[in-house]
N, C-alpha and C positions, 0 to 999 in steps of 0.2 A: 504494500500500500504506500502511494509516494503522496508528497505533503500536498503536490502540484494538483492533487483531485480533491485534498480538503479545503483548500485553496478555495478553487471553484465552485466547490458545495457552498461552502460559507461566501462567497462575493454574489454567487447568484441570489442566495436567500438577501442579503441585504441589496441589493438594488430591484428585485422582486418584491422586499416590504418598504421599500420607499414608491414605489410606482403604485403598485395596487393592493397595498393592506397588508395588516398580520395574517388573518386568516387565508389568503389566498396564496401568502409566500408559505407558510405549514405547511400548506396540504403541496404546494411544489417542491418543497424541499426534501420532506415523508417521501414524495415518489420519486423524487432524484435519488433519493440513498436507497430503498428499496429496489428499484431498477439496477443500479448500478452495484451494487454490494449484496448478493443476497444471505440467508442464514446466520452463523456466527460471526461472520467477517463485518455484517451488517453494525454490530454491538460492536466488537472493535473501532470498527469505524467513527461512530457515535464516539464512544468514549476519546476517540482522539480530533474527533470534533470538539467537542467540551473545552479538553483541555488549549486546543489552540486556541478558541474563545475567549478563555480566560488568560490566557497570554495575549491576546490581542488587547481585550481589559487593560488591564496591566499595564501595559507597552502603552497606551493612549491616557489614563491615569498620569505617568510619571513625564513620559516623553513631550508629550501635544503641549504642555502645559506652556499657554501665552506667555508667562513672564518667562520662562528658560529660554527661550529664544530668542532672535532679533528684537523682538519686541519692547525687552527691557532697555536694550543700548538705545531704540528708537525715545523711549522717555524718557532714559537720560540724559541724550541728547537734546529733547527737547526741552527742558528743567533746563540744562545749562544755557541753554539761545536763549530761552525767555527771561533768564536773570540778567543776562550780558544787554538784550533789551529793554529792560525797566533801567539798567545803568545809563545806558544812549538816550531813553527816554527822560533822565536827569540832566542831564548835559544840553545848553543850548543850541549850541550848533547843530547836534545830530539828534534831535526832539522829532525831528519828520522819518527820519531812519528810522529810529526806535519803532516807532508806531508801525511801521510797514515791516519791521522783522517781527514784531508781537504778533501783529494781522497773520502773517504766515505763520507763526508758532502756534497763534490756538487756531488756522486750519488742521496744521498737520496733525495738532492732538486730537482733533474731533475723529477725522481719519482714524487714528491710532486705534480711538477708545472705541469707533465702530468695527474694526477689525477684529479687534481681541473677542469684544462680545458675538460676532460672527464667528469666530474659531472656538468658542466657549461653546455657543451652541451646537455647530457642527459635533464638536467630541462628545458631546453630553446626549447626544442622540444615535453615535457610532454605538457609544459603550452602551446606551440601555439596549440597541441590535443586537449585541453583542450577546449582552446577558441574557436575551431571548432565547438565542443561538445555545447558550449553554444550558438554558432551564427544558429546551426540546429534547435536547441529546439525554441529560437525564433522567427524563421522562420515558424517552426511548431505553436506556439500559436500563431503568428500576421495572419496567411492566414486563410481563414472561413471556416467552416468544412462544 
């Protein structure tokens, strides 16, 4: 059994319950792995669905997370422009600068702060897939064949 067909079990079901529902990605998913795996191999299978499941969990938990990435140097960045801007905007001479590097700072943070909550939601609706994904499999290995 290669990963490359749990792979596919699980990407179909998740873009299968993004399109047309929970109930309808079950019932294709149930008959992808029964067509595809039958008997005991079936329950293997299951079982190392689950578990990649929950490694995918896991993996999107720790890794996805908005601030470990770009994201943070992005508001660091921007924290340091917008102080260097309220400086220029003290100063007489460069009072018109100031305000036109501000102007741009708090675009870019609305940006930012719409990003993150976009990638907040996206993982927060990967991982409950996820968890779907793993409460079917063992559903699948706990009832008797």
């Amino acid at each position: 059994m290669d990963t490359r067909t749990i792979d596919e079990a699980i990407d179909k079901y998740v873009h299968e319950r993004m399109e047309k529902g929970k109930k309808k990605a079950v019932e294709r998913f149930l008959s992808y792995v029964y067509l595809r795996h039958g008997g005991e191999e079936c329950r293997e299978f299951m079982k190392k669905v689950g578990g990649l499941s929950r490694y995918y969990m896991d993996f999107l938990r720790v890794m996805e997370n908005p601030f470990r990435g770009p994201e943070m140097a992005w508001l660091a960045s921007m924290l340091v422009i917008g102080a260097f801007s309220c400086y220029l905007m003290s100063v007489d001479d460069e009072q018109f600068v100031g305000i036109c590097v501000f102007a741009g700072t708090i675009v870019n943070g609305g940006a930012l702060i719409r990003l993150v909550f976009k990638k907040w939601s996206d993982v927060g609706v990967m991982i409950a897939i996820y968890r779907e994904i793993a409460e079917i499999a063992d559903n699948e290995i706990s009832t008797p064949a």
